[in-house]
Every structure is written in structure tokens, then in C-alpha cells.
Backbone bond lengths (Angstrom), bond angles and torsions (degrees), N, CA, C in turn:
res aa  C-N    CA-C-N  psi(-1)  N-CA   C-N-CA  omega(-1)  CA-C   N-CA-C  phi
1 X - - - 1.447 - - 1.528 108.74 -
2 X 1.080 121.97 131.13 1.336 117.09 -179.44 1.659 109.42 -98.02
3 X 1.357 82.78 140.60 1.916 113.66 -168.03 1.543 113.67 -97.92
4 X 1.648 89.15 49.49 1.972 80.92 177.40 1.503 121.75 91.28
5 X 1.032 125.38 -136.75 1.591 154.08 163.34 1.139 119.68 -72.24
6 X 1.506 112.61 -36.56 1.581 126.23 -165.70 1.240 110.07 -76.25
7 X 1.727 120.76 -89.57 1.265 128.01 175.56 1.462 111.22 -154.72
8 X 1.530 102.90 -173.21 1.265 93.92 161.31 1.737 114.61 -114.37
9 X 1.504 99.70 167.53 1.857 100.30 -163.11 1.646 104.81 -141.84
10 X 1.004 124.38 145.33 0.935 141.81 166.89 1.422 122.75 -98.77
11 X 1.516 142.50 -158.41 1.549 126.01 175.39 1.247 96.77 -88.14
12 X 0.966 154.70 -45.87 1.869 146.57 158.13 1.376 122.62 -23.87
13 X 1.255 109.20 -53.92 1.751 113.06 176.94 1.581 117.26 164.13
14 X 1.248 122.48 -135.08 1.934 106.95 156.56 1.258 96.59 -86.44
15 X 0.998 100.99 164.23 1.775 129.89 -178.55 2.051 96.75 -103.04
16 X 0.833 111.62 161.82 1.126 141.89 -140.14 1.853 94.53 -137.21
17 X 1.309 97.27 74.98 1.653 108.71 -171.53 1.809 104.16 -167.36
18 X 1.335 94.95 165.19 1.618 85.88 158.10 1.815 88.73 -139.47
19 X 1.324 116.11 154.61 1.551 134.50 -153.03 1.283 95.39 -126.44
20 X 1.867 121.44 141.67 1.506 129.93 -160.22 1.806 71.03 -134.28
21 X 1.876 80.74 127.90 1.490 99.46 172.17 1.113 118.24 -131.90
22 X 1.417 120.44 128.87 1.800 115.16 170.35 1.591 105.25 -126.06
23 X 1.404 118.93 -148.41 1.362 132.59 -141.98 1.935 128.75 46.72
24 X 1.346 94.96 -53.07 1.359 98.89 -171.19 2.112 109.63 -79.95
25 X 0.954 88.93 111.72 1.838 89.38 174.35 1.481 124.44 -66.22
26 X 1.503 95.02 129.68 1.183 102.15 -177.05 1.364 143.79 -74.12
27 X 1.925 102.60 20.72 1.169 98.32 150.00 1.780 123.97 -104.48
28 X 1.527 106.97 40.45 0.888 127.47 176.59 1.719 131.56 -111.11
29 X 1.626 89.95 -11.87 1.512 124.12 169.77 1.335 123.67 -100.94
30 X 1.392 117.00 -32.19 1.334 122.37 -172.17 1.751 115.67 -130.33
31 X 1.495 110.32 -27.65 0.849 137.68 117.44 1.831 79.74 103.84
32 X 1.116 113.26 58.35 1.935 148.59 178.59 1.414 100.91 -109.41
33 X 1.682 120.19 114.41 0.900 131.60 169.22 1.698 116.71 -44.86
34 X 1.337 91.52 -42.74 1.644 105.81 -158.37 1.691 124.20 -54.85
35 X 1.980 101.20 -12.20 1.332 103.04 -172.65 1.563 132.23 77.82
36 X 1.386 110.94 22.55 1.337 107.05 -163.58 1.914 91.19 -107.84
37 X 1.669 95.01 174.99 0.855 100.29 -160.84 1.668 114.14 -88.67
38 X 1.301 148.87 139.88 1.584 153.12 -133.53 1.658 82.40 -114.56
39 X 1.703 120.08 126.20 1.553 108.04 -177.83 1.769 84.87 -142.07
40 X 1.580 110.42 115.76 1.832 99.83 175.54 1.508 86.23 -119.75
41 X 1.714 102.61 -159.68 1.344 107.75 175.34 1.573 125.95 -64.84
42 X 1.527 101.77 -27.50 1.338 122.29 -176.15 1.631 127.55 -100.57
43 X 1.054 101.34 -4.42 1.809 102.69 170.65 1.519 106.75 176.80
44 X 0.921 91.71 168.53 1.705 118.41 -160.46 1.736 100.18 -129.20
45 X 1.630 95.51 99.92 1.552 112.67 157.90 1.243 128.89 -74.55
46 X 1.415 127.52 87.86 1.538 127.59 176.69 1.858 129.24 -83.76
47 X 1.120 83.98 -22.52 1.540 88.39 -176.42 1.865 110.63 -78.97
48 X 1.026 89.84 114.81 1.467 115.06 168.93 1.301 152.01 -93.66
49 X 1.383 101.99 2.34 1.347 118.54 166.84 1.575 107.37 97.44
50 X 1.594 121.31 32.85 1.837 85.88 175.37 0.720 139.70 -127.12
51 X 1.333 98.45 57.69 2.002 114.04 146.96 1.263 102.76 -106.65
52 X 1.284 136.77 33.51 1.629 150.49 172.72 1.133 93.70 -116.64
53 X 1.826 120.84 131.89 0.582 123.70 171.46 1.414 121.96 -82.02
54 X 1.589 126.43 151.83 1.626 129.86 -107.47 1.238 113.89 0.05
55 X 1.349 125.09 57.45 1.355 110.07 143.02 1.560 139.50 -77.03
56 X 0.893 134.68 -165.07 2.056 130.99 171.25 1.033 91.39 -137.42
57 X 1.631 80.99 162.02 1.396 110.34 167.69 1.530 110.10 -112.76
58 X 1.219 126.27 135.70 1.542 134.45 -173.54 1.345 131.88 -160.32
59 X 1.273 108.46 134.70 1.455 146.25 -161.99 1.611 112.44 -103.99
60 X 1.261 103.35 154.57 1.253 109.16 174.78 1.620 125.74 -142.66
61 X 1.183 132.40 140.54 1.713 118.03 170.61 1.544 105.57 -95.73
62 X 1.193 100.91 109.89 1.484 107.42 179.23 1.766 125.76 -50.39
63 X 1.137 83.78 -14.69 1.912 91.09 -163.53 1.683 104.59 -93.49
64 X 1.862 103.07 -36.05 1.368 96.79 -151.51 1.829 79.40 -104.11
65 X 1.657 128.37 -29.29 0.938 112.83 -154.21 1.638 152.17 103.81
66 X 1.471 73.76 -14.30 1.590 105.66 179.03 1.736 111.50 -68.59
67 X 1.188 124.80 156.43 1.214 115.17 -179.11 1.643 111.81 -158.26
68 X 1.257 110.94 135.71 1.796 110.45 -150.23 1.903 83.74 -128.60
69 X 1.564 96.25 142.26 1.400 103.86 155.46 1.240 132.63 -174.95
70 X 1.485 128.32 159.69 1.257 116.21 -130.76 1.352 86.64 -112.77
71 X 2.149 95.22 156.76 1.608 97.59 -148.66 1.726 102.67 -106.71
């Protein structure tokens, strides 16, 4: 379950992961017009809004990090 800003935790403590998140747009998290994507130690905000108008659509390569989106 994610705990905010901080991390996420389990009954032990944070877990020791980083978490890929979509549906919710990220100008709903950070609350940046611009639509970009929210990247901390602990999860990865992808959803970008696009069925918002100018929103994107966006992808990511998990390994390298790279992140593409359409304009």
C-alpha cells in the first residue's frame, strides 16, 4: 500500500522495491500541469492523463529507464 511520499510498507517496515503505477494522473500527485511522469525512489508514476485534454500517453523501459511520450 503506498504511504504517501514516503514509501511503501508492509507489517515489517518499507519493503525494499520500487512500485510501477498507473491509472491515477499525475497531475493529481504532484499536481504539474505539464503531465510528466512522477519518478522517486519508490514508484514510478506513468499515467499521464490521455484522455485529458493535452494529456500523453507514456511508457517506460524499466531496466534502462528511458521514457518516451507522445506529444
Amino acid at each position: 500500500m503506498y504511504g504517501g511520499k514516503n514509501a511503501y510498507y508492509d507489517e515489517n517496515g518499507p519493503l525494499d522495491m520500487t512500485v510501477v503505477v498507473g491509472h491515477t494522473p499525475t497531475i493529481y500527485i504532484n499536481r504539474n500541469p505539464a503531465f510528466v511522469p512522477v519518478v522517486t525512489r519508490e514508484a514510478i508514476f506513468l499515467a499521464t492523463g490521455s484522455f485529458i485534454p493535452k494529456g500523453h500517453i507514456t511508457c517506460m523501459d524499466i531496466r534502462s529507464g528511458k521514457i518516451w511520450q507522445s506529444r
